[in-house]
N, C-alpha and C positions, 0 to 999 in steps of 0.2 A: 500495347494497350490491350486488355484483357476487352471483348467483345460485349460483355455484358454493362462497360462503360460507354458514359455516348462521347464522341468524338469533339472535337471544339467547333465543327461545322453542325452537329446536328444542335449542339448546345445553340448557338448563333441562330439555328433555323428556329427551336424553340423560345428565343427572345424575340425573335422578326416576329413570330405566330402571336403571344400574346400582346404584342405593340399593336398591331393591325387590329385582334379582338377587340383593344380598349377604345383604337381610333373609330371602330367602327360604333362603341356605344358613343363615343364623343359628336360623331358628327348626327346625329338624331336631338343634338342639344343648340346646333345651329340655330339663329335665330334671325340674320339676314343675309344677304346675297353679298355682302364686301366680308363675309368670316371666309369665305369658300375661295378668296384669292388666292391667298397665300399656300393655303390646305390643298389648289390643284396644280400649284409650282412643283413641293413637295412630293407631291404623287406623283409626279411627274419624273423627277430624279427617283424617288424608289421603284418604279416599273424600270425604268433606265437599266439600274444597279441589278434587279432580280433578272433582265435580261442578260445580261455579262453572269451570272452566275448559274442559268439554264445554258448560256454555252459553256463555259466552264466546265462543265458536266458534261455535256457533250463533246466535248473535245479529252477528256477526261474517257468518257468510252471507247472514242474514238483508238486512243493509244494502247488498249487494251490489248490484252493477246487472242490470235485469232484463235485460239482453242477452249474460247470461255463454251461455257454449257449452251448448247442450243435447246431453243423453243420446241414444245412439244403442239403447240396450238399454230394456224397461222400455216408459215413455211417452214418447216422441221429442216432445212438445209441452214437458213439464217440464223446466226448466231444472235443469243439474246442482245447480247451489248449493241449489236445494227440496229438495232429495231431501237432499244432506248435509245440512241443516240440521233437516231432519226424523229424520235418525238420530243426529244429536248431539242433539238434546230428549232421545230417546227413552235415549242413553246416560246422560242427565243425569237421568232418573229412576231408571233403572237405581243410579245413585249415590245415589239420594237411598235407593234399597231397601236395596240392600247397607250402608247407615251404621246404618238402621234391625236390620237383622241384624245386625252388630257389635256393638250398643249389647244388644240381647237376647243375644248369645254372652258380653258383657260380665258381663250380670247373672246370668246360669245361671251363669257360673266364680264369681262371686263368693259365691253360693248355694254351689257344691262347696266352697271354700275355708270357707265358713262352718260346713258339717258335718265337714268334717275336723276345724277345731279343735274344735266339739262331742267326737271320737271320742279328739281327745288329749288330753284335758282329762279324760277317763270315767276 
C-alpha cells in the first residue's frame, strides 16, 4: 500500500472520530435522565473496545525491532517505540478507569430514575 493511502485502521479511526463528534452533538439534545441509560451501557462497551485497541498498539510496539530510531528529547538511550508503548498501557488503563466510571454513572442514573418513579407513583 503506497503511504499516501490511509490504511483500513486509520480509515476505522476516522469513522470512530466522526461517530463520537455526531454523539457528542446528539447528547446536548437530551431531554431527561432515563435517555442517558442506555447511552452509558454504550459508552461503556466503546471505552471497553478503545481499550483493547490502545493495547493492541501497544503490544504492537512492543514487538517491534529493538533498533527503531531513538528519541532525541527525554532519554536519548530509549528507543521511541518504549516510550509509545509505555503510553499506550498507560492509555489502556486509563480505559480500563474510565468504563469503571461509566458503569458507576450508569448505576447512580439508574438509582435517580429509580426515585423518580418512587415520586410519581406518591
Amino acid at each position: 500500500m503506497a503511504r499516501d493511502q490511509k490504511s483500513n485502521s486509520e480509515l476505522a479511526a476516522d469513522e470512530v472520530q466522526r461517530s463520537v463528534s455526531a454523539l457528542a452533538v446528539e447528547t446536548r439534545q437530551l431531554t431527561h435522565p432515563s435517555d442517558t441509560a442506555a447511552l452509558l451501557a454504550r459508552l461503556r462497551g466503546v471505552q471497553s473496545t478503545l481499550r483493547e485497541v490502545y493495547s493492541e498498539l501497544a503490544a504492537w510496539h512492543e514487538r517491534q525491532d529493538a533498533t527503531t530510531t531513538t528519541g532525541t528529547h527525554g532519554d536519548p538511550e530509549a528507543p521511541i517505540r518504549v516510550r509509545a508503548e509505555v503510553a499506550l498501557r498507560e492509555a489502556a488503563q486509563y480505559g480500563v478507569d474510565a468504563s469503571a466510571a461509566l458503569e458507576r454513572a450508569r448505576s447512580a442514573q439508574q438509582v435517580e430514575l429509580w426515585f423518580d418513579e418512587l415520586k410519581v407513583d406518591e
